[in-house]
N, C-alpha and C positions, 0 to 999 in steps of 0.2 A: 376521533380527535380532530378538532377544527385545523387547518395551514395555521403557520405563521410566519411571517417574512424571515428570509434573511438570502443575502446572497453567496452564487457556487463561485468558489472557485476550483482549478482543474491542476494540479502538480504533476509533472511529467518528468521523470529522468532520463536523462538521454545520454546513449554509449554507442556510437557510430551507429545513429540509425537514418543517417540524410536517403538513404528509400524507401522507408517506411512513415517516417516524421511528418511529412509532408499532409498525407493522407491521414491521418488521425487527429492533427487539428484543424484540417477540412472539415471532419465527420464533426469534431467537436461543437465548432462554431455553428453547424445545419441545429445544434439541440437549441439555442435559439435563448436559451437562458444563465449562462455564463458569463458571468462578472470579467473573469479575467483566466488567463492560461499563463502558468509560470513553469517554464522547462528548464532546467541544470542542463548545460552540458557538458559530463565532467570527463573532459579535456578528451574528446572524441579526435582520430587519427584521419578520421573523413570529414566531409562536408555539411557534418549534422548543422552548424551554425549558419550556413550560408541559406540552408534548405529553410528557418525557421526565421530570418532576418527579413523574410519577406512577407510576413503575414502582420496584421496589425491585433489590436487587443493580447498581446504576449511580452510579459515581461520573460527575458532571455539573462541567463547567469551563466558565465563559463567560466568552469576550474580551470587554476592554470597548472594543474595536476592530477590524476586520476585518484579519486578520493574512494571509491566505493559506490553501488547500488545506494546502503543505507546511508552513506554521506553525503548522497546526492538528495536524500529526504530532508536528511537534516536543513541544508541549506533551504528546503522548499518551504520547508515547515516556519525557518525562520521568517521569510520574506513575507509568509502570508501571516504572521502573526501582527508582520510589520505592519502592512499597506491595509489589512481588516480592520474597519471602526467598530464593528459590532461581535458583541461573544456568542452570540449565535451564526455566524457567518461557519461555511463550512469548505474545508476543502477535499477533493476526492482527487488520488492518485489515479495513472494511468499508464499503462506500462508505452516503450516508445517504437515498440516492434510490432504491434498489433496485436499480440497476446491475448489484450483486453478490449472492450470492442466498448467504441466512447457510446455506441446508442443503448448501452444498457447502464448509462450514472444513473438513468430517471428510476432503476428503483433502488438505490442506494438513497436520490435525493426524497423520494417519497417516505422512506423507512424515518426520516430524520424531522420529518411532518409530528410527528411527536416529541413535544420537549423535554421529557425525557430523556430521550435517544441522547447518548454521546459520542459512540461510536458505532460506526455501521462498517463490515465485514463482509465481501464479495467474496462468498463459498463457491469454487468451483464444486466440493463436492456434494454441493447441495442443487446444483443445478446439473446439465446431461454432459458428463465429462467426456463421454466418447462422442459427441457431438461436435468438439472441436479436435478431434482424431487426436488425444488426448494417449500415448503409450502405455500399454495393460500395466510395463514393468512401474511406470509413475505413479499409476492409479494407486496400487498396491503399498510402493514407496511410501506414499503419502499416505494410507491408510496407519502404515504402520507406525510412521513418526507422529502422527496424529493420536494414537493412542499411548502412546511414552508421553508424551507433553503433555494430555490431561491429567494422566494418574501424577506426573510431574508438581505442576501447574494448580491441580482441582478444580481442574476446569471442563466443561464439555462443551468444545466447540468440535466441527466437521471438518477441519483443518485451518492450519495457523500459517499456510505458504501462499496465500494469493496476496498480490501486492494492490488488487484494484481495492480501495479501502477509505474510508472518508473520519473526517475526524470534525467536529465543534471547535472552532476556537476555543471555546471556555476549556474544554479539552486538551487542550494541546499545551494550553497557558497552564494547565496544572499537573504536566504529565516532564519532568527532567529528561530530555529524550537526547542530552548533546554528548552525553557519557557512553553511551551504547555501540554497537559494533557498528563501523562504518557495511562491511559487506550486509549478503542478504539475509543472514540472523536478526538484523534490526526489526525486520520484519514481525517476527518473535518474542524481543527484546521487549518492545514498545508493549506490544499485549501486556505482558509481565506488567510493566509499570502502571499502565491501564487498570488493572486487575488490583494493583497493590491502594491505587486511590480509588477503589470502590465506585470507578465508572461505570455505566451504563452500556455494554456493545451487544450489541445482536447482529446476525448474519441476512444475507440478502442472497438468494439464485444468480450467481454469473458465468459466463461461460468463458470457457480459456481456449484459446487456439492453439493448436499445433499443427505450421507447416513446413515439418523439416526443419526448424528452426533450432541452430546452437544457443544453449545459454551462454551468459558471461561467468557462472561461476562454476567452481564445480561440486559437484554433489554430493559426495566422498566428507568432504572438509565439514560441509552446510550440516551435513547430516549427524557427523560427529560432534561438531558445535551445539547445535539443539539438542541433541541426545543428551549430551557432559550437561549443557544447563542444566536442564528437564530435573535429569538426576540428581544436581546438586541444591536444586532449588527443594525437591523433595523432601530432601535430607535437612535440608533447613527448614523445613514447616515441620518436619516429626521431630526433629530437637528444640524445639521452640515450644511446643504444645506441650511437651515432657517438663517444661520449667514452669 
């Protein structure tokens, strides 16, 4: 399948990460083909804003309240629906702790070289997850949530928790995504909706870091949420087929 133009942009949420932030839109800016970097910072208690005011090509948005992981998409999501002239323009999420490492967009952007492609999916568990010291108990976690959400879902993806993830304009413009949970469910959410317009997503090898690193949410709640959908959505597609 031949290129075809269109340009990256790069959405980054940000939640007190002014030691990390810094370094990831260095790395960014080295891939040498990004249009533009648009970071939420939703209402960080440190210095994320100050660390990121100094870098050029970055549109910067700060909540003037903590909105959520997934409310910090939404917002991103907006902006680039905003300032993109083209429906093939694409944007790819980036986590703002390092998690995700900005030198591997190039094969999420390469995946989207087909126009087809709608959506492209950073599988950690398709790529070496103990490579990024990645915890046996996660590994497993995520196996197992992973298997509830496709029989959920009827879907077979490798996992529905990596947030590095790229979307089509023409995507996003036809995908209702302002309704959905602000936390990191969204994550989840969105697929669903993806799914429901008979988009296009395929998965791409990414690798996920773990160094000692806290999340902001917790796992307990994440995992109950996605589960209750899972199951509820199920329950809705074998009562629907029955009519």
């Amino acid at each position: 399948m031949a290129n075809h133009k269109f340009k990256i942009y790069i959405g980054i949420p940000a939640y007190n990460a002014q030691g990390t932030i810094a370094d990831i839109i260095q790395r960014t800016n080295r891939l040498g083909f990004v249009d533009k970097i648009i970071i939420v910072n939703d209402c960080s208690t440190d210095k994320t804003a100050e660390a990121v005011r100094k870098f050029r090509n970055i549109i910067l948005i700060n909540h003037k309240k903590n909105i959520g992981y997934g409310g910090a998409q939404k917002t991103i999501f907006k902006k680039f629906l905003e300032i993109s002239n083209s429906l093939d323009d694409i944007i790819i999420l980036l986590h703002s702790d390092g998690q995700t490492l900005p030198e591997e967009v190039s094969r999420l952007k390469r995946a989207f070289n087909n126009k087809k492609v709608d959506i492209v999916l950073g599988s950690r568990a398709l790529g070496n997850m103990r490579k990024g010291n990645m915890p046996i108990y996660k590994i497993m976690g995520d196996g197992i949530l992973t298997i509830i959400q496709n029989i959920g879902f009827g879907l077979n993806l490798s996992t529905y928790a990596s947030g590095f993830r790229g979307f089509s304009h023409r995507a996003l413009g036809n995908i209702v995504f302002e309704d959905l949970n602000n936390k990191h469910s969204f994550d989840t959410e969105i697929i669903v909706r993806a799914m429901e317009k008979n988009l296009n997503m395929v998965e791409a090898p990414v690798t996920t870091i773990y160094e000692g690193k806290e999340s902001n949410y917790n796992i307990i709640k994440y995992s109950a949420h996605v589960t209750s959908f899972a199951m509820f959505y199920l329950l809705k597609r074998v009562f629907t087929s029955d009519t």
